[in-house]
C-alpha positions in Angstrom: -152.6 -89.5 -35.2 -155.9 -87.6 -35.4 -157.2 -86.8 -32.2 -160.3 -84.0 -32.1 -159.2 -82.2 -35.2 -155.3 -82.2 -34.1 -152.8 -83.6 -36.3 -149.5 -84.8 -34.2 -146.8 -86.1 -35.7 -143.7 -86.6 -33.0 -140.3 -87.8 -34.2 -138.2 -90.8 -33.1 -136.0 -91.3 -30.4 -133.6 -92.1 -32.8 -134.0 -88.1 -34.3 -130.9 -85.6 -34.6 -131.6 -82.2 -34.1 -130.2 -79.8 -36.2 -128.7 -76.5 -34.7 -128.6 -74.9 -37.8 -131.5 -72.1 -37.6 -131.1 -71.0 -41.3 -131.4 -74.7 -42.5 -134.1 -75.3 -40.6 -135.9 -72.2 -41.6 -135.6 -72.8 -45.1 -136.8 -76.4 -44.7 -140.1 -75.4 -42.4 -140.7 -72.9 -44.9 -140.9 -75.4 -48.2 -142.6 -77.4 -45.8 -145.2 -74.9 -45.3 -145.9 -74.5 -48.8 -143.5 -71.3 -49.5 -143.7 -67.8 -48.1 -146.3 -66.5 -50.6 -148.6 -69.5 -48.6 -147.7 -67.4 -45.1 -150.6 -65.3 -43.9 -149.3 -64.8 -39.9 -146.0 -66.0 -38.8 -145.7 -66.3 -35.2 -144.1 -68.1 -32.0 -144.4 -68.7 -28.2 -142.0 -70.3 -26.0 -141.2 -73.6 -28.2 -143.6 -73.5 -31.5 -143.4 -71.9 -34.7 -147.6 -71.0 -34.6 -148.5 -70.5 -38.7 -152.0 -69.2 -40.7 -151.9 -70.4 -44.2 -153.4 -68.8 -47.2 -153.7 -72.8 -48.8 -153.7 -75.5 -45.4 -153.2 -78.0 -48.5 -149.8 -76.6 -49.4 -149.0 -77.7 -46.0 -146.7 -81.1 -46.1 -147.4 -82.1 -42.4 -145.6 -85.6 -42.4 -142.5 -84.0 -43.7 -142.6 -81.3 -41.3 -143.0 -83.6 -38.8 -140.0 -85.8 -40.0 -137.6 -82.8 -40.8 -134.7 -82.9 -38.4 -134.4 -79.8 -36.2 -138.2 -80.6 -36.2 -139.4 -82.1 -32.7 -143.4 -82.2 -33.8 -145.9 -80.9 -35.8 -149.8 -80.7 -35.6 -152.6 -78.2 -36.9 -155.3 -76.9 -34.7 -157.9 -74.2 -34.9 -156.9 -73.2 -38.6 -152.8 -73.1 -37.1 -149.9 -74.5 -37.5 -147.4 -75.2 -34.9 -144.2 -76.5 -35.7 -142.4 -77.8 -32.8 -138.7 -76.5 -32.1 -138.0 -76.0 -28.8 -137.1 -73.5 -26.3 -134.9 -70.7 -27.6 -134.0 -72.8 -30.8 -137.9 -71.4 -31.8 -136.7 -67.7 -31.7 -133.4 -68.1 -34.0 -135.8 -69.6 -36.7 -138.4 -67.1 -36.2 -135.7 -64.7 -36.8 -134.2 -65.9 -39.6 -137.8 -66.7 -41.2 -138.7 -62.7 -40.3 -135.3 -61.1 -41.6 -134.1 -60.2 -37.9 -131.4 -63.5 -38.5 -128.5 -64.0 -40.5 -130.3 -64.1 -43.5 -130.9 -61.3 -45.9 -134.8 -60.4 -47.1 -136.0 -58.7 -50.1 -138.5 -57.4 -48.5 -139.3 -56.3 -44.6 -142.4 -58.3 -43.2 -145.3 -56.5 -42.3 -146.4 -56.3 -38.3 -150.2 -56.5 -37.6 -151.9 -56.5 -33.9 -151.8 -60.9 -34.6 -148.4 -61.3 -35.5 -146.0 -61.4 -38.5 -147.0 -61.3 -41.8 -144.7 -61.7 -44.9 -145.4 -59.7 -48.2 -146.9 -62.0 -50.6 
């Protein structure tokens, strides 16, 4: 649904949600075109909130159908994957090297958020 330059995409009452932060994170990130794609990687309370280097790497209807995934839409040049409270910080963590999951490199910190070498 396009609605004033917002692309929404919300899941089926049928949808699982996966509890699995590192399997999410990896899917989110494919989804988002790969980490080299990642310009700023941030979150609030329930969404993943992402600047692309290429919006066109972006696969928003998978994003929106990938299960751990509760929505998706892009807004203002961002974005937001939506993961729900608390469930959106173990991803961030694991997608910044602060989870379970090892990094080859630290991300940088700017003033906006978290960037990722690339």
């Amino acid at each position: 649904m396009l609605n004033t330059g917002c692309y929404l995409v919300l899941l089926g009452e049928n949808e699982k949600m996966a509890r699995n932060a590192q399997i999410v994170a990896t899917e989110v990130m494919a989804l988002l075109g790969g980490e080299t794609n990642i310009e700023q990687l941030t979150h609030c309370a329930t969404r993943l909130r992402v600047v692309t280097k290429d919006d066109s790497k972006v696969d928003a209807e998978k994003l929106g159908e990938t299960e751990g995934v509760h929505g998706y839409f892009f807004k203002n040049g961002q974005h937001q994957v939506i993961l729900g409270t608390g469930f959106v910080g173990k991803v961030f963590a694991v997608l910044t090297g602060n989870g379970d999951v090892e990094t080859s490199a630290a991300p940088k910190k700017s003033k906006r958020g978290v960037l990722f070498n690339g």
